[in-house]
PDB file with SEQRES, HELIX, SHEET and CRYST1 records, atoms N, CA, C and O in Angstrom:
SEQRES   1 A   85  UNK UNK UNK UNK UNK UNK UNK UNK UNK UNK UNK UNK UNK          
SEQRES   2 A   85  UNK UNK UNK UNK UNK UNK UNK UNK UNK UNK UNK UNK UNK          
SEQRES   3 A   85  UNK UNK UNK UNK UNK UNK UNK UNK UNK UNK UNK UNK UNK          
SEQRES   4 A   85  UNK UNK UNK UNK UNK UNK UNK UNK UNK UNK UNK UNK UNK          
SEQRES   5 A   85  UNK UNK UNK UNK UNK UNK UNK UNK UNK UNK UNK UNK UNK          
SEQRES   6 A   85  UNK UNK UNK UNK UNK UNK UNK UNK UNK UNK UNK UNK UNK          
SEQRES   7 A   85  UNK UNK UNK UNK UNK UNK UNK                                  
HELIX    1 AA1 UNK A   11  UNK A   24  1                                  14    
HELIX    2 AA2 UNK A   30  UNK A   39  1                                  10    
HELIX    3 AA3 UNK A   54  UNK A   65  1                                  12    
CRYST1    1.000    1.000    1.000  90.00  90.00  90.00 P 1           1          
ATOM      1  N   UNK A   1       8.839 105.154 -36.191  1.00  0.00           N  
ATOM      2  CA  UNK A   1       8.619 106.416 -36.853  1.00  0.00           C  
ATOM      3  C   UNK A   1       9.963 107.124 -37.001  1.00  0.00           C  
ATOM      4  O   UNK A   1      10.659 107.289 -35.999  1.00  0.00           O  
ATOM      5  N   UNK A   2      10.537 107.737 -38.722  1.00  0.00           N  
ATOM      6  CA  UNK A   2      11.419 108.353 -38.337  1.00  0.00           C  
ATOM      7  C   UNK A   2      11.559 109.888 -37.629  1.00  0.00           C  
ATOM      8  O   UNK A   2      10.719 110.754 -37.385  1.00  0.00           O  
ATOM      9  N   UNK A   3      12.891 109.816 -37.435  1.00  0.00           N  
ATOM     10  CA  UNK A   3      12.899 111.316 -36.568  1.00  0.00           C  
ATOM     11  C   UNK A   3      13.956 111.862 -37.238  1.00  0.00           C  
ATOM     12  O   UNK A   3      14.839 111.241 -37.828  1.00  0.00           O  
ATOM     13  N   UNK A   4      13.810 113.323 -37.101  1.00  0.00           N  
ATOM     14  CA  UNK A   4      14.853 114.389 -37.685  1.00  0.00           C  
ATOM     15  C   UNK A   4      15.251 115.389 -37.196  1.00  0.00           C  
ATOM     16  O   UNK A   4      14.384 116.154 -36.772  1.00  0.00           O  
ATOM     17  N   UNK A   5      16.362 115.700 -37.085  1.00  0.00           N  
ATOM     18  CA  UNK A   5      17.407 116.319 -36.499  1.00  0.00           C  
ATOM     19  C   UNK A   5      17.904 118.071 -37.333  1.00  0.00           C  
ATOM     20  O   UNK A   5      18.800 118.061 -38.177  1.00  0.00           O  
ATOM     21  N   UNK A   6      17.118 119.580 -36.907  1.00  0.00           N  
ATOM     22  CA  UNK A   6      17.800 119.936 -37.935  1.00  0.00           C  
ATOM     23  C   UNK A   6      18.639 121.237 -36.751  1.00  0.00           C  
ATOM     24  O   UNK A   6      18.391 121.784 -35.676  1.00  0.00           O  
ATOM     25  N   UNK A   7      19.605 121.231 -37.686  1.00  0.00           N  
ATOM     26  CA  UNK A   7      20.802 121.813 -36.724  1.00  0.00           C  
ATOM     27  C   UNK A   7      21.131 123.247 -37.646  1.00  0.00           C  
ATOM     28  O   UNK A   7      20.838 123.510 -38.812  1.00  0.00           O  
ATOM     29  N   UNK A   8      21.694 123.862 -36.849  1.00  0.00           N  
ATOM     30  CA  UNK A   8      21.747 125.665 -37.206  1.00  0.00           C  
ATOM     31  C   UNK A   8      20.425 126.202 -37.764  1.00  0.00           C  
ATOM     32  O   UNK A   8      20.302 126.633 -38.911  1.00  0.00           O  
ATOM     33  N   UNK A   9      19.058 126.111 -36.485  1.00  0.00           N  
ATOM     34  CA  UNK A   9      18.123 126.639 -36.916  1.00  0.00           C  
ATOM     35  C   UNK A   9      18.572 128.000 -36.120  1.00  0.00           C  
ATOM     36  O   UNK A   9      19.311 127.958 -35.137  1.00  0.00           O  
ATOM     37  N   UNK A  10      17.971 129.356 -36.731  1.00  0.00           N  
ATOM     38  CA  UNK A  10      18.136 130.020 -36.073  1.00  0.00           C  
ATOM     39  C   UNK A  10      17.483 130.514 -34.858  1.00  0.00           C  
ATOM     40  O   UNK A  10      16.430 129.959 -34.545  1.00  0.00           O  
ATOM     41  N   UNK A  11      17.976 131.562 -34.044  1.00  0.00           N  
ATOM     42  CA  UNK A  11      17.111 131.744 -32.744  1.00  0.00           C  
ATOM     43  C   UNK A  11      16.069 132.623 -33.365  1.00  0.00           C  
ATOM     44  O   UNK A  11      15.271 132.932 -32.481  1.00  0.00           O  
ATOM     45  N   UNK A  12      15.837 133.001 -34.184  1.00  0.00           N  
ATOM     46  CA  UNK A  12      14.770 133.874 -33.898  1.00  0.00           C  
ATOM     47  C   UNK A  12      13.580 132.851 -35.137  1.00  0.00           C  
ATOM     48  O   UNK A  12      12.359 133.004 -35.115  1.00  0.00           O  
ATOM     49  N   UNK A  13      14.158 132.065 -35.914  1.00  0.00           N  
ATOM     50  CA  UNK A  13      13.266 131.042 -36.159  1.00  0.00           C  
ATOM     51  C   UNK A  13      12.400 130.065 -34.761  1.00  0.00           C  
ATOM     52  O   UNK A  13      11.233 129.814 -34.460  1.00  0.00           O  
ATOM     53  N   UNK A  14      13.590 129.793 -34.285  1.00  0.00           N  
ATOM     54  CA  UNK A  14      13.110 128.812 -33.151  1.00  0.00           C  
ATOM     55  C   UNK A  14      12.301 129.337 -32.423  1.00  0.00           C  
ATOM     56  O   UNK A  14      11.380 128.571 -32.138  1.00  0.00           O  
ATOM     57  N   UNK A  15      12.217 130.507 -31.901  1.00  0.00           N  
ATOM     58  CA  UNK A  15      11.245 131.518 -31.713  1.00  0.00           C  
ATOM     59  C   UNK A  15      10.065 132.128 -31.861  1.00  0.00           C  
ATOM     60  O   UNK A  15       9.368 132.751 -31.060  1.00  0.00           O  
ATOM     61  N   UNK A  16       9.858 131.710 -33.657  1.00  0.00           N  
ATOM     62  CA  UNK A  16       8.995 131.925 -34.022  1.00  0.00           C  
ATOM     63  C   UNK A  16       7.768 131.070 -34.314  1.00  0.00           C  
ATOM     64  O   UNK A  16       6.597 131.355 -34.564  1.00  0.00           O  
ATOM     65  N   UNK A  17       8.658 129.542 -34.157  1.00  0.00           N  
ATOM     66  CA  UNK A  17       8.167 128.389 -34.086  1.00  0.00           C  
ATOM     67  C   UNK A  17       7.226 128.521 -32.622  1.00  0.00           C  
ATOM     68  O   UNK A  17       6.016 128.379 -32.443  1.00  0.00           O  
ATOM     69  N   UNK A  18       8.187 128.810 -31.809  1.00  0.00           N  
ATOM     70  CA  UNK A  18       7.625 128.676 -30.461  1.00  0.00           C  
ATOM     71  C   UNK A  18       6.196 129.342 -30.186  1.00  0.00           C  
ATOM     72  O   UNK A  18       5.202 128.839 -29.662  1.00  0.00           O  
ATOM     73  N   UNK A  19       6.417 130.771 -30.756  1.00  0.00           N  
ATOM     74  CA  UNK A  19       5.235 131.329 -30.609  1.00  0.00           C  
ATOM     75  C   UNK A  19       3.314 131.533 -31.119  1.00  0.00           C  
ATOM     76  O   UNK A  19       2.294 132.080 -30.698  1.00  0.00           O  
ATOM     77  N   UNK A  20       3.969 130.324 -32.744  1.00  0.00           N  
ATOM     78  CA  UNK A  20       3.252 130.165 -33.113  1.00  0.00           C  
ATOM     79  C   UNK A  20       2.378 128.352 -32.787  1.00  0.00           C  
ATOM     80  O   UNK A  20       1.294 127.913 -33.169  1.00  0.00           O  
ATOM     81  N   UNK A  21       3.342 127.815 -32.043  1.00  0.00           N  
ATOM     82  CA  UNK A  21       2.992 126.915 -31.156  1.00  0.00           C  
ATOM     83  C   UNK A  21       1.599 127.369 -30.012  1.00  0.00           C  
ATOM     84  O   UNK A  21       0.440 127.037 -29.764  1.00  0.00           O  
ATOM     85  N   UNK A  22       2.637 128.327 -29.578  1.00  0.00           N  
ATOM     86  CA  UNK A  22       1.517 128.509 -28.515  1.00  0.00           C  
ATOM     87  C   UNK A  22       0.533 128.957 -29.107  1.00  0.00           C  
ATOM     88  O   UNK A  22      -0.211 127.985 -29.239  1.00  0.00           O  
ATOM     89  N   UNK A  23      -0.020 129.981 -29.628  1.00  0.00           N  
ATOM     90  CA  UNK A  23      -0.641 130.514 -30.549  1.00  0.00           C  
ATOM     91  C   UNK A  23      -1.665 129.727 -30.779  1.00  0.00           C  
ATOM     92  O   UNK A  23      -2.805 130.108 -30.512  1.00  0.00           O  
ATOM     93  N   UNK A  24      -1.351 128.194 -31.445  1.00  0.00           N  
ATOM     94  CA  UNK A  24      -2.061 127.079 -31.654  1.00  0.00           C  
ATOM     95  C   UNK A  24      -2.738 125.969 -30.894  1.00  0.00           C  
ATOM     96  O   UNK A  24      -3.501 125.044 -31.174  1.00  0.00           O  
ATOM     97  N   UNK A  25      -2.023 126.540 -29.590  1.00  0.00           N  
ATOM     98  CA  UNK A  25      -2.542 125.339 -28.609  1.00  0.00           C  
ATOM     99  C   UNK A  25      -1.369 124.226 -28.684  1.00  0.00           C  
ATOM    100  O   UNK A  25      -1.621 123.343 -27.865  1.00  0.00           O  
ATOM    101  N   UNK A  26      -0.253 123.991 -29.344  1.00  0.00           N  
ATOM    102  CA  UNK A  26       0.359 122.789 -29.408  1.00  0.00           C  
ATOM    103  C   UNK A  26       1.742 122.975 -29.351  1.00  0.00           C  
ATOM    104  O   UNK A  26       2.416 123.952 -29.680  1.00  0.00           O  
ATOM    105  N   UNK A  27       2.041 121.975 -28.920  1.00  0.00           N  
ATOM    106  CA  UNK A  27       4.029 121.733 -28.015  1.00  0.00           C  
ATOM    107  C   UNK A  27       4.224 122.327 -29.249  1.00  0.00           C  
ATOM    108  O   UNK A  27       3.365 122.451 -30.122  1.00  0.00           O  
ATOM    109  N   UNK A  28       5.741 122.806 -29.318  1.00  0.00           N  
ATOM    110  CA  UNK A  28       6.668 123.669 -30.803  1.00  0.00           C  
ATOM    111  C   UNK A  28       7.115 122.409 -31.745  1.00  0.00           C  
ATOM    112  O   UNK A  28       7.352 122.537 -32.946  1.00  0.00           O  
ATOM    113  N   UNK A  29       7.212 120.920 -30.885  1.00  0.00           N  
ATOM    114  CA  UNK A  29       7.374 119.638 -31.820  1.00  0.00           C  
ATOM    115  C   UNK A  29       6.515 119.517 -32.829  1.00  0.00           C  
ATOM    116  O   UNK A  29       6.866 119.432 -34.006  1.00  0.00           O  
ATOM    117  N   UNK A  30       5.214 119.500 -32.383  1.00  0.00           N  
ATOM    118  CA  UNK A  30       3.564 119.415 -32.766  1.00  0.00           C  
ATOM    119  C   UNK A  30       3.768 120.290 -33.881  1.00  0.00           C  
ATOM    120  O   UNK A  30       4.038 119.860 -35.002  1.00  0.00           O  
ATOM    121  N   UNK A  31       3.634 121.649 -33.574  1.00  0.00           N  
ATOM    122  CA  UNK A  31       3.665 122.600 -34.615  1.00  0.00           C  
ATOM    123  C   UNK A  31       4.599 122.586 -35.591  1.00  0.00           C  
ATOM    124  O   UNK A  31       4.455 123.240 -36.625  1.00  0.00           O  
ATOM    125  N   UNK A  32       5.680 121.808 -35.339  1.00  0.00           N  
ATOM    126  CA  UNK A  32       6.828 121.680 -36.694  1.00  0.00           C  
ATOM    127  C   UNK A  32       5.896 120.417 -37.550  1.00  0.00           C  
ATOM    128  O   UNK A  32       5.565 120.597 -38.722  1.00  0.00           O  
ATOM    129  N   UNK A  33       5.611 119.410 -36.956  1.00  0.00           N  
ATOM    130  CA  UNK A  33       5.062 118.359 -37.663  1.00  0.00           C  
ATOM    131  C   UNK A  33       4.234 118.576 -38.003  1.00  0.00           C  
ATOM    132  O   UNK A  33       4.204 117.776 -38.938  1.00  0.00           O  
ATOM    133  N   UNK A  34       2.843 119.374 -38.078  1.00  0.00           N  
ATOM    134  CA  UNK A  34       2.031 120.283 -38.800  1.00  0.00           C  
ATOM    135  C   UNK A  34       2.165 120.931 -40.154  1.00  0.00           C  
ATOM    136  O   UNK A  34       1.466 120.848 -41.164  1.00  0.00           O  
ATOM    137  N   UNK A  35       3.811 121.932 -39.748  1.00  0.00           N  
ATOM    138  CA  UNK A  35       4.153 122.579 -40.753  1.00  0.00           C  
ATOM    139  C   UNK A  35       4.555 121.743 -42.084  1.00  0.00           C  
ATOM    140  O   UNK A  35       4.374 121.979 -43.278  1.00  0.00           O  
ATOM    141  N   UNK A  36       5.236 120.562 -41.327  1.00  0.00           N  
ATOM    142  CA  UNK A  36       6.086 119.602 -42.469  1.00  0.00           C  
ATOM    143  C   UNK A  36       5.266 118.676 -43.375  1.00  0.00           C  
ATOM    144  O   UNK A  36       5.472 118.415 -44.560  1.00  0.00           O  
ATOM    145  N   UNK A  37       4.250 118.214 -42.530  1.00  0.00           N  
ATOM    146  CA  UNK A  37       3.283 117.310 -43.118  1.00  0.00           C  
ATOM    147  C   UNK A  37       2.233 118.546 -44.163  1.00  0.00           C  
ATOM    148  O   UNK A  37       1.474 118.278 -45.095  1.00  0.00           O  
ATOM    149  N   UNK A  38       2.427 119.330 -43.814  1.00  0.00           N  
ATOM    150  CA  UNK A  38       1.664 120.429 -45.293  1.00  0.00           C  
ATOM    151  C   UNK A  38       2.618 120.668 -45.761  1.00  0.00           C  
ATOM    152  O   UNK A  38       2.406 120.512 -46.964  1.00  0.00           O  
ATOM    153  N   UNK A  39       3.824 121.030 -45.601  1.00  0.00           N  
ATOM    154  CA  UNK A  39       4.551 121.198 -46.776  1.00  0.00           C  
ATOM    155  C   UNK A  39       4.800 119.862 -47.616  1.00  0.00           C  
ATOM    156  O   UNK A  39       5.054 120.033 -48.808  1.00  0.00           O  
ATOM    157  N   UNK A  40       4.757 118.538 -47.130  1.00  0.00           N  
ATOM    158  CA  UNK A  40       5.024 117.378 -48.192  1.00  0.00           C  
ATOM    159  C   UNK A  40       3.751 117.007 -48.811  1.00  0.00           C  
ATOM    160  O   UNK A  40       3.759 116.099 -49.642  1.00  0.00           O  
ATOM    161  N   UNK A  41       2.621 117.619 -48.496  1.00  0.00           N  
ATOM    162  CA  UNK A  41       1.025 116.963 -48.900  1.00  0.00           C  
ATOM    163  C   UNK A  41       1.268 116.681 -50.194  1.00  0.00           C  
ATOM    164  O   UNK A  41       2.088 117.285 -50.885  1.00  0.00           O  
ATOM    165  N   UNK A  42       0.436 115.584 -50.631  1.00  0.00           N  
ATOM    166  CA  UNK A  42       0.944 115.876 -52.185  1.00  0.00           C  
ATOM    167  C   UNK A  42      -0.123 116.397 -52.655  1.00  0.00           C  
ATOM    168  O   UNK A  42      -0.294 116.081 -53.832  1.00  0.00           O  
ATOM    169  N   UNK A  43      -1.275 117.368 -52.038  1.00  0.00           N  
ATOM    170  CA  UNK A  43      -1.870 118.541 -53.140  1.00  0.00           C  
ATOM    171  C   UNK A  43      -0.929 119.763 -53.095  1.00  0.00           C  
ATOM    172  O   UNK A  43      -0.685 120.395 -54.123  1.00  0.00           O  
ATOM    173  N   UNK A  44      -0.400 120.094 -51.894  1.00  0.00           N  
ATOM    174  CA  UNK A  44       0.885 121.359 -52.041  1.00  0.00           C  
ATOM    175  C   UNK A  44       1.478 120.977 -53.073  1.00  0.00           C  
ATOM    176  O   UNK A  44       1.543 121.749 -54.029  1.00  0.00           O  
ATOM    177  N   UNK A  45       2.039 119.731 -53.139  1.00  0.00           N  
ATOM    178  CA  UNK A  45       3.449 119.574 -54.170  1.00  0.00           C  
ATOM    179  C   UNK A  45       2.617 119.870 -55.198  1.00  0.00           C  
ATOM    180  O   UNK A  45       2.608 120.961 -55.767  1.00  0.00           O  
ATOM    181  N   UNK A  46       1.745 118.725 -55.528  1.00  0.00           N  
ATOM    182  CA  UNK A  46       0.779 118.886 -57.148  1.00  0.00           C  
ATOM    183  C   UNK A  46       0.534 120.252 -57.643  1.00  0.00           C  
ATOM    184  O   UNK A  46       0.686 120.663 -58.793  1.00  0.00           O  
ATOM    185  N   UNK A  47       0.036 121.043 -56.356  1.00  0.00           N  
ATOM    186  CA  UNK A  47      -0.156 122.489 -57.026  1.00  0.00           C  
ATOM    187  C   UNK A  47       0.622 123.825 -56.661  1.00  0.00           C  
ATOM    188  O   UNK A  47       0.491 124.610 -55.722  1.00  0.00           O  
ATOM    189  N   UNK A  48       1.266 123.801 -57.478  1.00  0.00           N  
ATOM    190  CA  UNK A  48       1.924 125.283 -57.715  1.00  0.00           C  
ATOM    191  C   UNK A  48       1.397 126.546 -57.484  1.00  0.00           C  
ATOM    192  O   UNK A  48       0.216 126.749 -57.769  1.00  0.00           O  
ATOM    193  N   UNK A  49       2.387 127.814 -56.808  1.00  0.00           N  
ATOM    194  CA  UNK A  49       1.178 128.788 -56.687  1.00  0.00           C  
ATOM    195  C   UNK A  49       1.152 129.139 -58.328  1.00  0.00           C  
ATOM    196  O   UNK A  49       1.946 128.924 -59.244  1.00  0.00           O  
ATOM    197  N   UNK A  50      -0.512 129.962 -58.214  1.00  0.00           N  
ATOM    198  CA  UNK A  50      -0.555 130.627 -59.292  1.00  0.00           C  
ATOM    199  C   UNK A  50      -0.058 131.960 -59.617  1.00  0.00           C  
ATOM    200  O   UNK A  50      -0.625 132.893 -59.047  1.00  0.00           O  
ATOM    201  N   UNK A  51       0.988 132.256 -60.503  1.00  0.00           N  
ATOM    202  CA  UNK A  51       1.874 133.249 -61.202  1.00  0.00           C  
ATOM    203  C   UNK A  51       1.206 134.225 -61.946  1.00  0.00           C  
ATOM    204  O   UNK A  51       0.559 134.153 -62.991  1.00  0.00           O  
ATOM    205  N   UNK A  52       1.571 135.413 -60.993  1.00  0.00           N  
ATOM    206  CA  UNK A  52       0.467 136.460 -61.892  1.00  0.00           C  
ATOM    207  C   UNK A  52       1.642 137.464 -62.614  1.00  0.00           C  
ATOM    208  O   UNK A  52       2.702 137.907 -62.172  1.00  0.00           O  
ATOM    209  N   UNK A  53       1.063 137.594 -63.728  1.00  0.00           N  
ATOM    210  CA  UNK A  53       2.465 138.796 -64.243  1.00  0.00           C  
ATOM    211  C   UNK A  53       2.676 139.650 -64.459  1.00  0.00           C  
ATOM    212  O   UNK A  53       1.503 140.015 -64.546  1.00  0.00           O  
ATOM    213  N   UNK A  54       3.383 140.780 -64.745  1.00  0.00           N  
ATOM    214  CA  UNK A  54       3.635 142.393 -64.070  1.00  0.00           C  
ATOM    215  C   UNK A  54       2.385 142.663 -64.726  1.00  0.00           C  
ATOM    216  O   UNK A  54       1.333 142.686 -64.086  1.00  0.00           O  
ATOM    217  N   UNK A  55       2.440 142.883 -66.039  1.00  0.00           N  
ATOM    218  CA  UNK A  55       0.925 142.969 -66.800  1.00  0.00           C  
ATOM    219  C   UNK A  55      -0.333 143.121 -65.658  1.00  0.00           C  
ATOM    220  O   UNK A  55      -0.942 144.121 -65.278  1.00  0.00           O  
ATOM    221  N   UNK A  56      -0.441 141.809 -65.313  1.00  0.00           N  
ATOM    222  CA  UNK A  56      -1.543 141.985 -65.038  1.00  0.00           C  
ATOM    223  C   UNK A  56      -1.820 142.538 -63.466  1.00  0.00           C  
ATOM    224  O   UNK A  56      -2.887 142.861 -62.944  1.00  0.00           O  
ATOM    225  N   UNK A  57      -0.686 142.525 -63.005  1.00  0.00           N  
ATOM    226  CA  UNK A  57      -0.485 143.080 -61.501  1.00  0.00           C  
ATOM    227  C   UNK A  57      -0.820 145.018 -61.829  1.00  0.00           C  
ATOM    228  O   UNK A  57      -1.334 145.674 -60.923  1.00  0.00           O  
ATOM    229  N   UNK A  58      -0.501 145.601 -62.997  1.00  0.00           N  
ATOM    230  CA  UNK A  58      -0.148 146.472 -63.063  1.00  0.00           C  
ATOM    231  C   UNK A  58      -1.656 147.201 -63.692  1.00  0.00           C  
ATOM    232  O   UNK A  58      -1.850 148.374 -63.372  1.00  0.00           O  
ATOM    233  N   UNK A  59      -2.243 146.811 -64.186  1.00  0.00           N  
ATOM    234  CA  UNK A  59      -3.725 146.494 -64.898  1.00  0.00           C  
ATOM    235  C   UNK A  59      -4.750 146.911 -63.625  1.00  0.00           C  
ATOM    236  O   UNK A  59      -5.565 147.829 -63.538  1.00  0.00           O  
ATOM    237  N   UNK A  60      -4.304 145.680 -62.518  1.00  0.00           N  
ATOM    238  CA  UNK A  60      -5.379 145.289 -61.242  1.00  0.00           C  
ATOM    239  C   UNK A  60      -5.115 147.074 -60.331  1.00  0.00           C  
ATOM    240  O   UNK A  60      -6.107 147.623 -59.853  1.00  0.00           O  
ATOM    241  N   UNK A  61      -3.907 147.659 -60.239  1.00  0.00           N  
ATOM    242  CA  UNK A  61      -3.634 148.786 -59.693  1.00  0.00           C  
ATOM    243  C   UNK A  61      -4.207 149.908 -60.536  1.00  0.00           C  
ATOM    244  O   UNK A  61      -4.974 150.723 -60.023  1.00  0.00           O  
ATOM    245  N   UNK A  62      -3.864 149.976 -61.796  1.00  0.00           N  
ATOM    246  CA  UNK A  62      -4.940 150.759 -62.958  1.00  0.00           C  
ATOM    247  C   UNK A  62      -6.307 150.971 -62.320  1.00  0.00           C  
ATOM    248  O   UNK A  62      -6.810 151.969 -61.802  1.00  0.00           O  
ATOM    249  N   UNK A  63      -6.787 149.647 -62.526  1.00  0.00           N  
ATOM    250  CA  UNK A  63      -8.323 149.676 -62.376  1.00  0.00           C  
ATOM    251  C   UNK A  63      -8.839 149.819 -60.983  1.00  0.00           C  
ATOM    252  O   UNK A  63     -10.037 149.970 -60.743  1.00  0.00           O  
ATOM    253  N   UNK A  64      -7.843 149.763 -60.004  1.00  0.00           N  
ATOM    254  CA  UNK A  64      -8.102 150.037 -58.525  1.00  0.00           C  
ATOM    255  C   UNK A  64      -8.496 151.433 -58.519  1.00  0.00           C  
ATOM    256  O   UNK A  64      -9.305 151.809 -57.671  1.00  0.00           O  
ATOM    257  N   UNK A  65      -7.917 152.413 -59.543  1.00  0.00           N  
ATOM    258  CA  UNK A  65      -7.800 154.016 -59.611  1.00  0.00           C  
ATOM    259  C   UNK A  65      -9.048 154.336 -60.236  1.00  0.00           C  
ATOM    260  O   UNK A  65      -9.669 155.329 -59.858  1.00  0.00           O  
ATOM    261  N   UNK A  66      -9.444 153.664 -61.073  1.00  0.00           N  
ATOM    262  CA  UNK A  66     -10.479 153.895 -62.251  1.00  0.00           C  
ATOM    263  C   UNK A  66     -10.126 154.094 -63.671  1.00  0.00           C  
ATOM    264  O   UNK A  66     -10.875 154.496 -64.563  1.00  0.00           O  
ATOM    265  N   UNK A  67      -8.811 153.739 -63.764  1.00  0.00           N  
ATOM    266  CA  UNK A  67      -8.302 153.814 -64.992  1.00  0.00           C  
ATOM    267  C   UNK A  67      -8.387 153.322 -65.910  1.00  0.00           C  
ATOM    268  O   UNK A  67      -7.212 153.200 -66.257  1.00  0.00           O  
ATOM    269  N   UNK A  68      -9.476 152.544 -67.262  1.00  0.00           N  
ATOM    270  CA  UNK A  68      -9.493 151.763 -68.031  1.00  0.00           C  
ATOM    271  C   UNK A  68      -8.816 151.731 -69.162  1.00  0.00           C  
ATOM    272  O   UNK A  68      -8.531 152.803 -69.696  1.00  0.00           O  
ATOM    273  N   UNK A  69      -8.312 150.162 -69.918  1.00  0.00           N  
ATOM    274  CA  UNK A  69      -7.280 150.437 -71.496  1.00  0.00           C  
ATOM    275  C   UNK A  69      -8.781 149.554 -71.986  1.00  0.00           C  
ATOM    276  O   UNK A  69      -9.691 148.907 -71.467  1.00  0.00           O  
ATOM    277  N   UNK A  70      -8.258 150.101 -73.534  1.00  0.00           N  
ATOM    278  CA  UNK A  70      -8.948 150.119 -74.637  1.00  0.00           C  
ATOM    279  C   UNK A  70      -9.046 148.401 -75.152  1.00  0.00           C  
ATOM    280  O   UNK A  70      -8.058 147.667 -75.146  1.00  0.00           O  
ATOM    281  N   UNK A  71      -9.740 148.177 -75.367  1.00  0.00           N  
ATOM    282  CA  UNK A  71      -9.395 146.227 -75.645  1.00  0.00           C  
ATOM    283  C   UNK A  71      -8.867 146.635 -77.106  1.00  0.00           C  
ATOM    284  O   UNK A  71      -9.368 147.550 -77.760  1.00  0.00           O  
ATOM    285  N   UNK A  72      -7.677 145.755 -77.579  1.00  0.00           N  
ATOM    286  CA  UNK A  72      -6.718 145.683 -78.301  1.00  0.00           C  
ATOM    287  C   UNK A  72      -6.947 144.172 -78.703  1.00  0.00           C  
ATOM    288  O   UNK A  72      -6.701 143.172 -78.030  1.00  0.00           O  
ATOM    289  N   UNK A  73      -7.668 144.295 -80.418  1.00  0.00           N  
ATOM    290  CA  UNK A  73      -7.382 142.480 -80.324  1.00  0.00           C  
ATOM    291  C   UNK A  73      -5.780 142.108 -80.720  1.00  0.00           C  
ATOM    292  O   UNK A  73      -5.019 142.884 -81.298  1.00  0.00           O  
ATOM    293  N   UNK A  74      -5.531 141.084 -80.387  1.00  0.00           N  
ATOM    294  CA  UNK A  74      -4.433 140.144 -80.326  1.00  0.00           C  
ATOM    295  C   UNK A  74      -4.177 139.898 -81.632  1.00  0.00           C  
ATOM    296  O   UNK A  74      -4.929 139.194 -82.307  1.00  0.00           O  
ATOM    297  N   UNK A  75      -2.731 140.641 -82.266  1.00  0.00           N  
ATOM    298  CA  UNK A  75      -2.391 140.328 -83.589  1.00  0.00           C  
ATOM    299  C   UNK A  75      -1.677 138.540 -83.502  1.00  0.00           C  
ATOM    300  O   UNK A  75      -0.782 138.177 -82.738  1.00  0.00           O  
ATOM    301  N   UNK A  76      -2.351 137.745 -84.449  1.00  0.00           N  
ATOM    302  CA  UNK A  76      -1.973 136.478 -84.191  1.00  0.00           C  
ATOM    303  C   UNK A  76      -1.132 135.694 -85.381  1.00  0.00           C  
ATOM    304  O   UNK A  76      -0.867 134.517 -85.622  1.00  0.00           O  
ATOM    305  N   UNK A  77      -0.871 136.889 -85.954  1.00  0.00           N  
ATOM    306  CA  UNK A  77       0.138 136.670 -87.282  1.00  0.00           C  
ATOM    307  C   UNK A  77       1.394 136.275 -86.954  1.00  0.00           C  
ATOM    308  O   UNK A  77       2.097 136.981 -86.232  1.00  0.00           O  
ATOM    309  N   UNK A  78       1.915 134.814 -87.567  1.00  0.00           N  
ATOM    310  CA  UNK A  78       3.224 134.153 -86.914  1.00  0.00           C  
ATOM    311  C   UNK A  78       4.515 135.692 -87.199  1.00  0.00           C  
ATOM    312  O   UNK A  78       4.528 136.549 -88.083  1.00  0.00           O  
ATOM    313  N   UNK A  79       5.395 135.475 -86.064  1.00  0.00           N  
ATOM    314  CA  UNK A  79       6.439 136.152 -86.545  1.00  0.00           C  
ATOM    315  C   UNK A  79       7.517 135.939 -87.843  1.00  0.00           C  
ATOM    316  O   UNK A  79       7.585 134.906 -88.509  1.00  0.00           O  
ATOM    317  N   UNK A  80       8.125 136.836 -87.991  1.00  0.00           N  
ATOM    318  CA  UNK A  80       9.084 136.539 -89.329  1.00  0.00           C  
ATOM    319  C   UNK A  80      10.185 136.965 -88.644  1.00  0.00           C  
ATOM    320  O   UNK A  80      10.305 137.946 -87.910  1.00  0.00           O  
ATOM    321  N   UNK A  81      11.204 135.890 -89.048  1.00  0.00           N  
ATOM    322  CA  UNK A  81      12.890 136.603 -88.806  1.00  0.00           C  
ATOM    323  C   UNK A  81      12.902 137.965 -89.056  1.00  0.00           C  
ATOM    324  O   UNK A  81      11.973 138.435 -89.712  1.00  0.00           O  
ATOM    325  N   UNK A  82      13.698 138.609 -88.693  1.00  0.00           N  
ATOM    326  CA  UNK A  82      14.257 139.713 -89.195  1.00  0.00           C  
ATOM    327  C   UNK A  82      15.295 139.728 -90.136  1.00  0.00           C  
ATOM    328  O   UNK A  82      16.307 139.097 -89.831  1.00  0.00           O  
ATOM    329  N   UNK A  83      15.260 140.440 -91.452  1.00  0.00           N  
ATOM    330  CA  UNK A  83      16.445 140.340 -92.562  1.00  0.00           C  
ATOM    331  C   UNK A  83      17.228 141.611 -92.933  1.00  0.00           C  
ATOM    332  O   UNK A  83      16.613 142.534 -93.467  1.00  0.00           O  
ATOM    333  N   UNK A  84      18.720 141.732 -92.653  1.00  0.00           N  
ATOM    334  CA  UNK A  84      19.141 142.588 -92.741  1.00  0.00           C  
ATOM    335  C   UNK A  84      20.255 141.928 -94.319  1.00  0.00           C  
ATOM    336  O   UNK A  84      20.987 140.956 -94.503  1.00  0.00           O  
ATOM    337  N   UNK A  85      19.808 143.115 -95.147  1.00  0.00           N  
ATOM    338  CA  UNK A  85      20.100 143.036 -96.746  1.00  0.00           C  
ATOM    339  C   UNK A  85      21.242 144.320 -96.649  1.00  0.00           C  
ATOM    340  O   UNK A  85      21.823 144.707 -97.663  1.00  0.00           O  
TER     341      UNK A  85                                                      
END                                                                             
């Protein structure tokens, strides 16, 4: 099995490792190999988080207030250069 070596972790990482070891019931080795084997899964890799955008972040806080917008349909007319004559 290989093994890995990582050097200039910091102390208050190593720390945090530790605590969330215990936390878990398992040695701080255990709990790194946990962490690593989900970070390489290949459904993590396959899926990306999902990207939400100011829009709609800004919408979700709106409507948290009670604030509603007006539905606006979607002008779907291709753009045109701009021509300066």
């Amino acid at each position: 099995m290989p093994a890995v070596t990582i050097r200039k972790l910091s102390v208050k990482t190593h720390q945090g490792l530790k605590k969330r070891a215990k936390r878990n019931g398992h040695s701080t080795e255990a709990e790194m190999r946990l962490i690593l084997d989900e970070a390489a899964s290949p459904e993590t890799v396959r899926r990306p988080k999902a990207q939400v955008g100011l829009g709609t972040q800004l919408q979700a806080i709106a409507r948290k207030y009670g604030v509603t917008f007006p539905e606006i349909p979607r002008d779907k007319t291709p753009a045109r250069y701009a021509t300066f004559k």
